[in-house]
Backbone as ProteinMPNN parsed JSONL, in Angstrom:
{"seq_chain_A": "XXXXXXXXXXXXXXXXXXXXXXXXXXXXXXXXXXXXXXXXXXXXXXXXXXXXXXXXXXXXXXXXXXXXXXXXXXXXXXXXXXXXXXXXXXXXXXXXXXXXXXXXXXXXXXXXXXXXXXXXXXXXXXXXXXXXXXXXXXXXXXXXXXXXXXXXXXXXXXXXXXXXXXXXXXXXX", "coords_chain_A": {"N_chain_A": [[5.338, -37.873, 15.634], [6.617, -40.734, 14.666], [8.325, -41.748, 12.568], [11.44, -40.833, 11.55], [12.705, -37.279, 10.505], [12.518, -36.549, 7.252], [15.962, -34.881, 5.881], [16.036, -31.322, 6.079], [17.712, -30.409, 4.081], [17.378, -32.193, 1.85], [15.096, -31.799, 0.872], [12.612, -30.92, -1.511], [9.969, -30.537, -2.455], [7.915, -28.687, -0.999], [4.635, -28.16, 0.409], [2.026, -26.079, 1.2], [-0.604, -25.352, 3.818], [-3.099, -23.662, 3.549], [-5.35, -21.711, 4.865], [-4.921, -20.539, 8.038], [-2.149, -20.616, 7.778], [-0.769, -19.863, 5.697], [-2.376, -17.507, 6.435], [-4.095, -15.987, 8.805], [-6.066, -17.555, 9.656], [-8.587, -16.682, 9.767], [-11.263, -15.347, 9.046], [-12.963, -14.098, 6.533], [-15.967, -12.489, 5.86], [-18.214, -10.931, 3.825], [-22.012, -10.047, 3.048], [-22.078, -11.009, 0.407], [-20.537, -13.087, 0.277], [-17.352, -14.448, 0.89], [-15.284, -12.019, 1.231], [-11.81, -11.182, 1.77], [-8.547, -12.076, 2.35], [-5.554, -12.254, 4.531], [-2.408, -11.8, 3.696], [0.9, -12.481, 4.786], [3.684, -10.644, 3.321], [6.051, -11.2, 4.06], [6.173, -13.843, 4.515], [5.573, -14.367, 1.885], [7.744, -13.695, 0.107], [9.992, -15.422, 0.892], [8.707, -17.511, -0.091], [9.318, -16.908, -3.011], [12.192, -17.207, -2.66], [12.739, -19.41, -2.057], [11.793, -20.875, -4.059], [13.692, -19.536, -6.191], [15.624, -20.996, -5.179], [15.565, -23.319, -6.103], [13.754, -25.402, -5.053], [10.55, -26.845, -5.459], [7.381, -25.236, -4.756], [3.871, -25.728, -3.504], [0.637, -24.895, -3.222], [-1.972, -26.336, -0.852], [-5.418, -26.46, -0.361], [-8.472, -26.662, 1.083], [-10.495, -25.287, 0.513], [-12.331, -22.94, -1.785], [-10.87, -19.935, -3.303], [-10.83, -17.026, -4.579], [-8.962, -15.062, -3.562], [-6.991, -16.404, -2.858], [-6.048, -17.449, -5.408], [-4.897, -15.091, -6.872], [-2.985, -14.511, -5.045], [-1.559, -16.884, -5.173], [-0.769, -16.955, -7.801], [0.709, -14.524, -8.1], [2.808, -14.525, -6.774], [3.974, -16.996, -8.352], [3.861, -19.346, -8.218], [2.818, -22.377, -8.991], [1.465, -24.832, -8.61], [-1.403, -25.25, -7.361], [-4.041, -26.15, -5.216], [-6.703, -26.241, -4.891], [-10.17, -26.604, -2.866], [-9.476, -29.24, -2.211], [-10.265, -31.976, -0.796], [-9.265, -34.439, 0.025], [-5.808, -34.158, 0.594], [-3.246, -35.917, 0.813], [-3.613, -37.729, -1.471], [-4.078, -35.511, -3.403], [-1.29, -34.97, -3.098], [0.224, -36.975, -3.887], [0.033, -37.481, -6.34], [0.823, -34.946, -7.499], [3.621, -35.248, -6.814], [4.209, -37.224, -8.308], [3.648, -36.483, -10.717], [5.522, -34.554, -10.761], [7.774, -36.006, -10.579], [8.859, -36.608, -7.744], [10.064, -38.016, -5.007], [7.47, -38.866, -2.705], [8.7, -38.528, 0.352], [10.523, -36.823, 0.081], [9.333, -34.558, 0.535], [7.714, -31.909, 1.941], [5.569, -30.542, 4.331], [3.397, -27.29, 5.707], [1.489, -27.215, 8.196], [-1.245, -26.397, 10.323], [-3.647, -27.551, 11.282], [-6.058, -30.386, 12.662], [-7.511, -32.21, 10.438], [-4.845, -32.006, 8.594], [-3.058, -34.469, 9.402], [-3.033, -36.676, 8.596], [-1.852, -35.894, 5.933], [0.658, -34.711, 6.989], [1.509, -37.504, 7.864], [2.082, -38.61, 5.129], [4.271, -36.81, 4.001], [8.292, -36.911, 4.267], [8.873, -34.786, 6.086], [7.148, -32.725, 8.33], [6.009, -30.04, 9.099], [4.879, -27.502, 11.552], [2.675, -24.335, 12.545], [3.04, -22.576, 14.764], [0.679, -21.714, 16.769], [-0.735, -23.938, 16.006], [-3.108, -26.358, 16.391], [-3.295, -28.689, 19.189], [-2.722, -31.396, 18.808], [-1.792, -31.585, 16.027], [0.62, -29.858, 16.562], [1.853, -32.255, 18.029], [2.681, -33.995, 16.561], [4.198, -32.874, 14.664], [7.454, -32.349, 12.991], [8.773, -30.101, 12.697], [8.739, -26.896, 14.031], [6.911, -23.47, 13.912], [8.479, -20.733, 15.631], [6.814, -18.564, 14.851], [2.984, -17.736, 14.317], [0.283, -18.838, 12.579], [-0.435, -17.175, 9.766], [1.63, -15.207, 9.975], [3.87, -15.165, 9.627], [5.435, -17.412, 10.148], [5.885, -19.145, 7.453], [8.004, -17.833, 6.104], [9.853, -18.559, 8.141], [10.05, -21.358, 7.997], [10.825, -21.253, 5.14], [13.045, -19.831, 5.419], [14.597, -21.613, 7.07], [14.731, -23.855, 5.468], [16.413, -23.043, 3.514], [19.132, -22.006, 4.666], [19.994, -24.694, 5.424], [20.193, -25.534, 2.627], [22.225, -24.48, 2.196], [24.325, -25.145, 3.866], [24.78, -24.035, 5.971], [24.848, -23.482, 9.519], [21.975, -22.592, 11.628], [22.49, -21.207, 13.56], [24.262, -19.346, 12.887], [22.806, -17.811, 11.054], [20.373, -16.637, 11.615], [19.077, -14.526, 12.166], [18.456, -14.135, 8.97]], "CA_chain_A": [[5.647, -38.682, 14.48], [7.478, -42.545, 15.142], [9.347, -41.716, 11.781], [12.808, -39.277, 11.837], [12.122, -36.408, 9.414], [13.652, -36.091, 6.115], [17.254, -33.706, 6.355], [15.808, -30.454, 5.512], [18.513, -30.035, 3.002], [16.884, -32.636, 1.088], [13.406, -31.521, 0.728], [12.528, -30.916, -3.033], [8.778, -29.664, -2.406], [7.013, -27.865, 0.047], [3.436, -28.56, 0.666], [1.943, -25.37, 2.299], [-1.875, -25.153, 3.484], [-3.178, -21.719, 3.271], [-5.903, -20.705, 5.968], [-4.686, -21.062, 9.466], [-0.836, -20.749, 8.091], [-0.352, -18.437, 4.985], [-3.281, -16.437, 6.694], [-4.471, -16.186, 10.487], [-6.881, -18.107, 9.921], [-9.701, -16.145, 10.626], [-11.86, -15.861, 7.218], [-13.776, -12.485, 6.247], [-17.209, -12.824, 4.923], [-19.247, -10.26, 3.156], [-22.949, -10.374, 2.566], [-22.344, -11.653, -0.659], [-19.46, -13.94, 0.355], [-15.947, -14.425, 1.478], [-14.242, -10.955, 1.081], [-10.78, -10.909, 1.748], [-7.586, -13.03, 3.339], [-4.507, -11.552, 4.868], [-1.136, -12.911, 3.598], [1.851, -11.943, 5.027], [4.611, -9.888, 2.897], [7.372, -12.336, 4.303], [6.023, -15.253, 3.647], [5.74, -14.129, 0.025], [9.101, -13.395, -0.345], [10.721, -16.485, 1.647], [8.462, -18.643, -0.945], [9.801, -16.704, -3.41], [13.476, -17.453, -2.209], [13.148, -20.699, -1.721], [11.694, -21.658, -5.336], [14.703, -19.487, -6.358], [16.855, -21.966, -4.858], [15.13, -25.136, -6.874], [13.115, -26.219, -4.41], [9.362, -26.481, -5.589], [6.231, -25.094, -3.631], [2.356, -26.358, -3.964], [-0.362, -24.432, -1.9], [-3.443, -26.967, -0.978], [-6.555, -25.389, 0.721], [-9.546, -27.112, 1.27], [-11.246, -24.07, 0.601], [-11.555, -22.22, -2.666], [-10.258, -18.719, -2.854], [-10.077, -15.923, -6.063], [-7.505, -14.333, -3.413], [-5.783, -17.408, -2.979], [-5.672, -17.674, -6.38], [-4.448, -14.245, -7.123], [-1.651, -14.518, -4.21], [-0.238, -17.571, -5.987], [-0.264, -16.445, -9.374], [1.392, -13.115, -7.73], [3.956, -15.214, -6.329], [4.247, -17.773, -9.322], [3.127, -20.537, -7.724], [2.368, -22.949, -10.204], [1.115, -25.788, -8.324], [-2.326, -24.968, -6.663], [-5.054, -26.989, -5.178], [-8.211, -25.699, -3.91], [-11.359, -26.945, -2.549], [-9.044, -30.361, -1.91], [-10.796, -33.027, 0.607], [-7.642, -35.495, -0.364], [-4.394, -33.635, 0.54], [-2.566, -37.089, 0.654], [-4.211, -37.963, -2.818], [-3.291, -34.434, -3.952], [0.268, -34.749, -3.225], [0.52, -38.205, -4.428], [-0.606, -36.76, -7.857], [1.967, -33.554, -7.67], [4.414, -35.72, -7.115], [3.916, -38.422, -9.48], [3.686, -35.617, -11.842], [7.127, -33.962, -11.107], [9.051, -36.71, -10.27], [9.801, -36.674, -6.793], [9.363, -39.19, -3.723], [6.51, -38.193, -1.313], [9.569, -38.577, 1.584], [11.445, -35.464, -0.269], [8.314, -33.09, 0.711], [7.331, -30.966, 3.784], [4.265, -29.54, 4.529], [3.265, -26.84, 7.021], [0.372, -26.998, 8.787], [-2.333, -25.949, 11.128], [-4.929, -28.108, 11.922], [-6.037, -31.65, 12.621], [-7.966, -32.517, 8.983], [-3.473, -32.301, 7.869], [-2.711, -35.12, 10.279], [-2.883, -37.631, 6.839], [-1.159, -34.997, 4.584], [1.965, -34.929, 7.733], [2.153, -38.88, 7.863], [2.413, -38.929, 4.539], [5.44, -36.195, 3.877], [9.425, -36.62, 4.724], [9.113, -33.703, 7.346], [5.978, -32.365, 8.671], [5.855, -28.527, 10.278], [3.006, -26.651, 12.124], [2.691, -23.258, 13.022], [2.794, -22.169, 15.988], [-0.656, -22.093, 16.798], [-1.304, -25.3, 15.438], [-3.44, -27.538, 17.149], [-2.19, -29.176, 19.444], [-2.485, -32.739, 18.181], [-1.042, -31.288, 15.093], [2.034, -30.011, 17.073], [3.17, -33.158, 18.822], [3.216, -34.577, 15.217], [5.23, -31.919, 13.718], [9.0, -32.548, 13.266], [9.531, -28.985, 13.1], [7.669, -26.115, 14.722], [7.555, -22.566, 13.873], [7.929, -19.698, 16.729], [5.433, -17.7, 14.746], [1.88, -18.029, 14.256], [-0.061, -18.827, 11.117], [-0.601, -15.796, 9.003], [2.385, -14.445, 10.665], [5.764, -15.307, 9.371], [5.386, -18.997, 9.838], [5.864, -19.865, 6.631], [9.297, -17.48, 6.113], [10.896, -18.954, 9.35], [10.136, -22.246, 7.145], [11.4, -21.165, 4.377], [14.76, -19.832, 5.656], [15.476, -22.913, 8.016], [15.328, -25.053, 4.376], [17.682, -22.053, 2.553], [19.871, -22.566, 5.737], [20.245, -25.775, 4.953], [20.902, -26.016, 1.429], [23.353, -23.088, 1.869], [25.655, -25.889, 4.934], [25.265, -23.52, 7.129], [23.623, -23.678, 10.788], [20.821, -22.223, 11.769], [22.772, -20.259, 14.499], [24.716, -18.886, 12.385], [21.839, -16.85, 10.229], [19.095, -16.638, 12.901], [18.298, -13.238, 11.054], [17.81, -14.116, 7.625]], "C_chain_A": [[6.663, -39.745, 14.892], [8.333, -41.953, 13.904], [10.538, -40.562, 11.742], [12.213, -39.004, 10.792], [13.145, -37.045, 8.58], [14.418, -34.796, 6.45], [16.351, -31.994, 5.251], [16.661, -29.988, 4.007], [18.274, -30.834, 1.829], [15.589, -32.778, 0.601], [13.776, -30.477, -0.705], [11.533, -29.914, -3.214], [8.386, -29.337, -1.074], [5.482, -27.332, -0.204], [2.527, -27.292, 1.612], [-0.094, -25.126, 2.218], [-1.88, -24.1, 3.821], [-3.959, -21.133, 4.464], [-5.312, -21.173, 7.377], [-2.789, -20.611, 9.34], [-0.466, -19.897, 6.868], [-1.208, -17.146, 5.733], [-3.624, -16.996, 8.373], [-5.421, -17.468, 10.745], [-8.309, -18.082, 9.969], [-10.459, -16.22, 8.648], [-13.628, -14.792, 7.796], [-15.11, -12.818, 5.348], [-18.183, -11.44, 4.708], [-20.68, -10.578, 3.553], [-22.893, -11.226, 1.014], [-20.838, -12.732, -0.764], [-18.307, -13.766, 1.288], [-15.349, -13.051, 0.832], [-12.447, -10.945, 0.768], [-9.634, -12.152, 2.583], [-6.448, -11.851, 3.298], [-3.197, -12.233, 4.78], [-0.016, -11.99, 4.148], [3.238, -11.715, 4.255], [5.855, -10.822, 2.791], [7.424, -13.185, 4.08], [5.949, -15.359, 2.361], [6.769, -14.102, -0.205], [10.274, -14.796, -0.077], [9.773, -17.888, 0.601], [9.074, -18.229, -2.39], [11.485, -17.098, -3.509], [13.545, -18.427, -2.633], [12.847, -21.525, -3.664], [12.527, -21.101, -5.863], [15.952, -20.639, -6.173], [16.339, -23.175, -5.551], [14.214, -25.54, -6.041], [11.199, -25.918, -5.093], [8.268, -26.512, -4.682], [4.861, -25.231, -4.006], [1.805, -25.457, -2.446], [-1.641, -25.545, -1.964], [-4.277, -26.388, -0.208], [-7.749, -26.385, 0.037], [-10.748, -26.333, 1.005], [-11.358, -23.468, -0.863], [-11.779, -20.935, -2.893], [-9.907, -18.077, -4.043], [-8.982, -15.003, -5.126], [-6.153, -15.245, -2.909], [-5.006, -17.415, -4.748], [-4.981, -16.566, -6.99], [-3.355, -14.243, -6.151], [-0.585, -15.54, -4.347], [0.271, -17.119, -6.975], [0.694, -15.341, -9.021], [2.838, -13.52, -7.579], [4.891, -16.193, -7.34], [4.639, -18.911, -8.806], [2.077, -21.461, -8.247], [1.222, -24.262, -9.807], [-0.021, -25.873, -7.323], [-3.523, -25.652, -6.689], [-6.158, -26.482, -4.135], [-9.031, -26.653, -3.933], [-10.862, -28.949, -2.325], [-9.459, -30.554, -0.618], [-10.2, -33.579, 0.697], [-6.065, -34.955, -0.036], [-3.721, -35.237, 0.404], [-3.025, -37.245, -1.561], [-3.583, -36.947, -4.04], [-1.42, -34.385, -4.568], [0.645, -35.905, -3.382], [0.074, -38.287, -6.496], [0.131, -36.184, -8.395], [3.258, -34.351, -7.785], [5.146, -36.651, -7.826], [4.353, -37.662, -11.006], [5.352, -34.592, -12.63], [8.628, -34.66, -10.379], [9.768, -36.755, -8.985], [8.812, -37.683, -5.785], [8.564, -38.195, -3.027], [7.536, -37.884, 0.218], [10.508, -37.301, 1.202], [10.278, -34.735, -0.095], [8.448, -32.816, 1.82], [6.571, -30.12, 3.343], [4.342, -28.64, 5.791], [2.441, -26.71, 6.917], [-0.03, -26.523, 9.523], [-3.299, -26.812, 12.325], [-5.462, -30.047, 11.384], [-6.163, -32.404, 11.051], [-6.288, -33.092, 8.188], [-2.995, -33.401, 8.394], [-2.094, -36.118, 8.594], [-1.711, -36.974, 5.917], [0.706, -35.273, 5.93], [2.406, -36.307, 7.662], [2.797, -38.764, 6.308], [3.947, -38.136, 3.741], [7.095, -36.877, 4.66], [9.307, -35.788, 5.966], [8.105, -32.527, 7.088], [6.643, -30.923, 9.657], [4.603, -28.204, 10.066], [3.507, -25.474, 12.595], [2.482, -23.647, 14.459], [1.949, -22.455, 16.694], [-1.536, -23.016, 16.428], [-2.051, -26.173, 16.539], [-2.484, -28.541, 18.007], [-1.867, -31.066, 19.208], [-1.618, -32.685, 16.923], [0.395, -31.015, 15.467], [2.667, -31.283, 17.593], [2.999, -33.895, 17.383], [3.685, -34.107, 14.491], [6.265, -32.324, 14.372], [9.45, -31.45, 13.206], [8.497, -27.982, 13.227], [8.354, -24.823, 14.831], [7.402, -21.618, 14.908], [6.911, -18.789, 16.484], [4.224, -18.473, 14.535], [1.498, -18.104, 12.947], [0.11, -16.903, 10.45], [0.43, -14.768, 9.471], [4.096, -14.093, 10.645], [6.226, -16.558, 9.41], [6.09, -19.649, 8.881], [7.553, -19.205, 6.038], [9.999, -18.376, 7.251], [11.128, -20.24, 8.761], [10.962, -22.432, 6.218], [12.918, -20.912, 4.333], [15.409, -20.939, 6.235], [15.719, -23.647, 6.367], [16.927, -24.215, 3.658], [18.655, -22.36, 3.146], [20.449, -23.693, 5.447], [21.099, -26.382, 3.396], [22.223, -24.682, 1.57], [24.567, -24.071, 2.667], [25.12, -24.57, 5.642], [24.232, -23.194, 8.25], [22.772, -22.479, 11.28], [21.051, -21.311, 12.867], [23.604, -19.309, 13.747], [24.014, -17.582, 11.164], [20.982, -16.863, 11.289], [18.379, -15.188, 12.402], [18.29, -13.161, 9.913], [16.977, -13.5, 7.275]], "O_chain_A": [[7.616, -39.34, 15.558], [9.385, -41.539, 14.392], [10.247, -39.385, 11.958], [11.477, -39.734, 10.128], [14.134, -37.724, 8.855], [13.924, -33.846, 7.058], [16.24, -31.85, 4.033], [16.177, -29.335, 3.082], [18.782, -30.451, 0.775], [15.115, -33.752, 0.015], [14.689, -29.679, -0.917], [11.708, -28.834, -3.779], [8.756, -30.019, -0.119], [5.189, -26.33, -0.855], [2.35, -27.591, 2.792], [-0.77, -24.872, 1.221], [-0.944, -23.489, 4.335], [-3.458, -20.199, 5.09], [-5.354, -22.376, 7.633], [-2.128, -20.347, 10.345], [0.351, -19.035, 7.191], [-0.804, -15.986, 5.646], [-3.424, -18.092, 8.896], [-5.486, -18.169, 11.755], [-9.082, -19.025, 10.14], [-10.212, -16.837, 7.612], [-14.558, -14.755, 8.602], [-15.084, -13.369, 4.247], [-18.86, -11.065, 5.665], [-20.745, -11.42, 4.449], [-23.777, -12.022, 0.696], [-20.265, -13.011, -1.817], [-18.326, -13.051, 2.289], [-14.895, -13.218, -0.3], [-11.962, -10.72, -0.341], [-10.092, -13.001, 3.349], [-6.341, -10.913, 2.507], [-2.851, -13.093, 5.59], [-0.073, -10.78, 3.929], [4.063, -12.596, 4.494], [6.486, -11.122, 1.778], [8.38, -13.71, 3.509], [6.243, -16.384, 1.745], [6.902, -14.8, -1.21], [11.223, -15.032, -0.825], [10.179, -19.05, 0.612], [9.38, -19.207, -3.072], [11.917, -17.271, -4.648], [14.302, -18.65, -3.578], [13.51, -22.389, -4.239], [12.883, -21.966, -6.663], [16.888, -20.95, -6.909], [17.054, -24.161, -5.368], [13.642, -26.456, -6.632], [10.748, -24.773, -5.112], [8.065, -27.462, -3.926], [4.661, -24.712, -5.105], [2.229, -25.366, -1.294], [-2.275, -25.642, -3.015], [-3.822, -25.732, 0.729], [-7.877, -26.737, -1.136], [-11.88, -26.736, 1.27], [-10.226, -23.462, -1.348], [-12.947, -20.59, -2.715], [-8.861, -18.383, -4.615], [-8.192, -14.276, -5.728], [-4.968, -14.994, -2.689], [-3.823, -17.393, -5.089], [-4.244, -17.007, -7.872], [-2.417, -13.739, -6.769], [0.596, -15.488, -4.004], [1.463, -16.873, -7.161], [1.627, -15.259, -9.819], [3.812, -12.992, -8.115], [6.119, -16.257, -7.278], [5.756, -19.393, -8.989], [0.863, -21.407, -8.055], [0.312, -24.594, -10.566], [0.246, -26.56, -6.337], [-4.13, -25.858, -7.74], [-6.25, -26.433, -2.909], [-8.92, -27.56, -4.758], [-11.735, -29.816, -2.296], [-9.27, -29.851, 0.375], [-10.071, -33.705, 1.915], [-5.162, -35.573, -0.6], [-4.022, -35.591, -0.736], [-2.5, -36.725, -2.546], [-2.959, -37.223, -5.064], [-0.747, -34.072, -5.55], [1.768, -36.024, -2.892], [-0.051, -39.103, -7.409], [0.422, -36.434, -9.565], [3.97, -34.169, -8.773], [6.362, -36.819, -7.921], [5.029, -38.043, -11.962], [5.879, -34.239, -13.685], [9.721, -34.284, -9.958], [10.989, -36.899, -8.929], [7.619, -37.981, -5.74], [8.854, -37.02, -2.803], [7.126, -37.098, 1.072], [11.214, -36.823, 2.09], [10.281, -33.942, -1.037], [9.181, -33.352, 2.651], [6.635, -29.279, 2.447], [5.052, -28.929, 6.754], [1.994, -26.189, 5.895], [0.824, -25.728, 9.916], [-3.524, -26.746, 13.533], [-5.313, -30.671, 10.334], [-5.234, -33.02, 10.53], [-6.217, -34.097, 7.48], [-2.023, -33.627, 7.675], [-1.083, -36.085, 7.892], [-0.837, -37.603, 5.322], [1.665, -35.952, 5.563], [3.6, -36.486, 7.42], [4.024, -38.826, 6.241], [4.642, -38.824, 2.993], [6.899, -37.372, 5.771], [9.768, -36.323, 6.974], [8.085, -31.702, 6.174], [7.462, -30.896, 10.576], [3.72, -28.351, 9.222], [4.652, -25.431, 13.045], [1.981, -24.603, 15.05], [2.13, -23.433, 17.419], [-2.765, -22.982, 16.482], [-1.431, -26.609, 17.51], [-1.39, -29.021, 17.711], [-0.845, -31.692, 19.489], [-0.799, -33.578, 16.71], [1.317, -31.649, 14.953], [3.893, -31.398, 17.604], [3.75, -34.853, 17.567], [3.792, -34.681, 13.407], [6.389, -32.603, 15.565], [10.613, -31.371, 13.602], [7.435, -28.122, 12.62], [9.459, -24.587, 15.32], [6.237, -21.484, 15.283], [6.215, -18.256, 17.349], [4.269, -19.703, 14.544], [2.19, -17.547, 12.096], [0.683, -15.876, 10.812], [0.164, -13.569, 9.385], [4.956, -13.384, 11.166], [7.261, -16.892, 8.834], [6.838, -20.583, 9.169], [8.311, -20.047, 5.557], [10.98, -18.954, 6.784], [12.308, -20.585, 8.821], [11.745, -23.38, 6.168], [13.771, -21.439, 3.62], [16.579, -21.233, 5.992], [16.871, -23.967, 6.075], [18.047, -24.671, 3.427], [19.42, -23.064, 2.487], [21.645, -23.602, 5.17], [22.022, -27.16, 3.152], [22.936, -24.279, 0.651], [25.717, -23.913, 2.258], [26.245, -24.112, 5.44], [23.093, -22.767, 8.06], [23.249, -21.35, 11.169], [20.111, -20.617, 13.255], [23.511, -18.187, 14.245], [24.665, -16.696, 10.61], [21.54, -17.649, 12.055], [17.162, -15.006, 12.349], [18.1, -12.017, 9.498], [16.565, -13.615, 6.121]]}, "name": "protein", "num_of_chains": 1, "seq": "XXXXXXXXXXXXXXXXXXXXXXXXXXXXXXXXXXXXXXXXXXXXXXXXXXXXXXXXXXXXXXXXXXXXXXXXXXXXXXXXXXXXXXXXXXXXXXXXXXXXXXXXXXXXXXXXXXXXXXXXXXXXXXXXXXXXXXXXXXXXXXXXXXXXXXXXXXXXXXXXXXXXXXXXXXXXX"}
């Protein structure tokens, strides 16, 4: 990314896509469909946290999902966009809607298709396992893998932040 991020401590929303980075990635199919996804425990809780602290969170997925949709609602995750071909469009919509600049967001991603959705955010993260065109355009990069804690290690670096205090200093949050 040519542009410096936005200061984590000023990120408002958080933009998170779902297969590849709430979930492994991998994607369970039935005979009579898509079965199941695997979310990780931590990352529930660390999105939990964080919309505790004010900050608001949007899941987009290109995909659409009755256990996506049951793992937001679980979470109370108000702001959900499935079967989105537009992430930019999306989050030029969300944010229009609740009042905040597109340069106060951060997304975490995965995979190339987000490349658009990262230009257009404040401060772009990728998992781990992210593509790697997707990584050298992330401004911040998590040591875990999608479906794996990714999206907590996310979530605490912003808490971190709005709390002042450095990121060496909690390293076990």
């Amino acid at each position: 990314m040519a542009r410096k991020p936005a200061p984590l401590v000023k990120i408002e929303l958080v933009v998170l896509d779902v297969d590849g980075v709430l979930t492994d990635g991998r994607l369970y199919f039935s005979g009579r469909g898509e079965a199941l996804k695997v979310f990780h425990v931590r990352d529930g809780h660390g999105i939990k946290l964080l919309m505790g602290s004010g900050v608001q969170v949007a899941a987009f997925s290109g995909r659409r999902s009755a256990a996506v949709t049951k793992r937001m609602r679980e979470l109370k995750v108000r702001n959900l966009v499935q079967g989105c071909s537009d992430k930019v469009a999306a989050l030029e919509e969300l944010t229009q809607r609740l009042g905040i600049e597109p340069l106060a967001c951060a997304c975490i991603v995965d995979d190339t298709p987000d490349l658009p959705l990262m230009s257009a955010v404040g401060l772009a993260a990728a998992v781990a396992d992210a593509h790697p065109l997707v990584l050298a355009a992330a401004h911040w990069v998590s040591a875990a893998r999608g479906g794996h804690g990714a999206v907590r290690e996310f979530t605490d670096a912003i808490l971190r932040a709005r709390a002042g205090r450095s990121s060496a200093a909690l390293r076990a949050v």
